[in-house]
N, C-alpha and C positions, 0 to 999 in steps of 0.2 A: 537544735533547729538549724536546720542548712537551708538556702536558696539553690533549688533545682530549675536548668534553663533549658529551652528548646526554640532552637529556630525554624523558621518555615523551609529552609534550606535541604537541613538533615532529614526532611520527611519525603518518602516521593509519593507526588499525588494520585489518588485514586477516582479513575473515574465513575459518574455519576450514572446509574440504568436506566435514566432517561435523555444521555448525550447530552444534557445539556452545560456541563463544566463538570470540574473536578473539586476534590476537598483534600486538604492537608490535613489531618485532627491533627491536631497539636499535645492534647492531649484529653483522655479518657480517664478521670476520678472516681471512685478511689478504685475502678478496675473497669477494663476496657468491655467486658461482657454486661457488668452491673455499676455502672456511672451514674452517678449524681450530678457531677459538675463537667462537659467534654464544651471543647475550645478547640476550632480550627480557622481555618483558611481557606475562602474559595473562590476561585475564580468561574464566571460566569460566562459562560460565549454565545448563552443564546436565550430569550425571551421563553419561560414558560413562567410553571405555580413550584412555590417551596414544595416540599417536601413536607408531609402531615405529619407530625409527634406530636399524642395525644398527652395530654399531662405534662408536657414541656414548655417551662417559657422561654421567651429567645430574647436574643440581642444580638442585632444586624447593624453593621457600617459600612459603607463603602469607604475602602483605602484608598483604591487609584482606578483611571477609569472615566469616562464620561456622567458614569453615575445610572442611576437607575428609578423608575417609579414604581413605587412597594405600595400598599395600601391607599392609594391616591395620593402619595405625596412624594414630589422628586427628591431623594436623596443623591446628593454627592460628595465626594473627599472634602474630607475635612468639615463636617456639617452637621458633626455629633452622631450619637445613635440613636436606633431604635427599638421598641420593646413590646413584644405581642405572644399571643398564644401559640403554644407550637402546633395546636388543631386548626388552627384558621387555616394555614397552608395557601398562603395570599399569593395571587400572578405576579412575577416579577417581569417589567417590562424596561429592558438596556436603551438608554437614552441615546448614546452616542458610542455601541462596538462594548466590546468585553471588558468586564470590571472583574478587581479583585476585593476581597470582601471581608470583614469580620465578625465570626457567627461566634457567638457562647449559648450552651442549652443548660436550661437545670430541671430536674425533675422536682416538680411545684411539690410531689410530698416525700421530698428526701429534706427537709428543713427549711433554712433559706438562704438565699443570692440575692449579694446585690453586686450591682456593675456602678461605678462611677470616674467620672474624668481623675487623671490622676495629675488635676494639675494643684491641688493642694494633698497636704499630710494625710494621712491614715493611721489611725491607734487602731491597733485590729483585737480589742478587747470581747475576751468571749465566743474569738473565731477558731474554728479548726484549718479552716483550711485561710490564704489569703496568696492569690495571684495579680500579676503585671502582665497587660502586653502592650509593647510598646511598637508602634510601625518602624520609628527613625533610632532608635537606641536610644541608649542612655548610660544613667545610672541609678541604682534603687539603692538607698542609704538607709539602713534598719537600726534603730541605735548608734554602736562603733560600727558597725560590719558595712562596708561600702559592696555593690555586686554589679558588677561591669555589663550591661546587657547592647547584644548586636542589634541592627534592624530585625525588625520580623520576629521578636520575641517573644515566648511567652516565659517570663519566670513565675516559681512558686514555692512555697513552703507549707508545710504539715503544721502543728503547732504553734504559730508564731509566737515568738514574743508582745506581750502590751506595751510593746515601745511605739514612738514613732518612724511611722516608716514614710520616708519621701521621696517621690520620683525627679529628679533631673536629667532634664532632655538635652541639656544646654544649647538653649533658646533655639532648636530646631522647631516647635511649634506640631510636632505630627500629633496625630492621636495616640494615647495612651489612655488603659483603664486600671483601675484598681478592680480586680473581682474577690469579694468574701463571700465566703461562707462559715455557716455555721449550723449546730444542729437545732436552734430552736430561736 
């Protein structure tokens, strides 16, 4: 089992066909044609509706940014996420100028995902897959194995071990999530 990293850096963005921002995918599981679990990055520069994916659920945060109102509720940095159907495809309205974002989609019958703050442990017992992204870096400590992660991260691994896995931010305070999956 190894920890595979990617930053928002090493991707270059792809614009959106309706102009209104771009997206980094970060990454596309377990293949970029037929994913299960995809994780990007997106910067927003202008007031429209998501993007419809039927059978997907999402998970949206604003990074940075003024923030934004998603389903009638202002989100901003640092203010947790949020979790909806990827058919609803809700107007997103920019509070204050262009935000960057965090999008995770999973296909509701490829198994299950969950997303949760990584500000406590994770046993990833019974997962195949178990990822980290952190805004501000860190470190992700799996058992003995320490894995040094930059801003703008996503780490992950295939088979994890049922150890304890723990994220430290040291005390930068950004978001990070823990996402698992698994097949049932």
């Amino acid at each position: 089992m190894s920890w595979m990293r990617i930053t928002a850096d090493e991707v270059a963005p792809t614009a959106w066909r309706n102009g209104g921002g771009r997206t980094r995918e970060l990454l596309a599981w377990p293949h970029v044609a037929d994913w299960k679990v995809r994780v990007s990055i997106a910067d927003i520069d202008r007031d429209g509706p998501f993007s419809a994916f039927p059978g997907v659920d999402r998970w949206f945060s604003v990074l940075s940014g003024g923030g934004v109102i998603l389903r009638g509720r202002a989100l901003k940095p640092k203010e947790g996420i949020v979790h909806f159907a990827g058919e609803d495809a809700p107007n997103c309205v920019l509070i204050d100028g262009p935000t960057q974002d965090f999008n995770a989609m999973h296909r509701r019958d490829a198994g299950v995902f969950r997303v949760q703050p990584a500000d406590r442990p994770v046993i990833p017992h019974g997962a195949q897959w178990l990822g980290l992204f952190t805004q501000d870096g860190g470190m992700i400590i799996h058992g003995h194995r320490s894995v040094p992660l930059a801003p703008h991260t996503l780490a992950w691994c295939e088979s994890p071990a049922s150890q304890s896995c723990v994220f430290d931010d040291g005390d930068r305070h950004g978001p990070a999530w823990w996402l698992i999956w698994s097949e049932s």
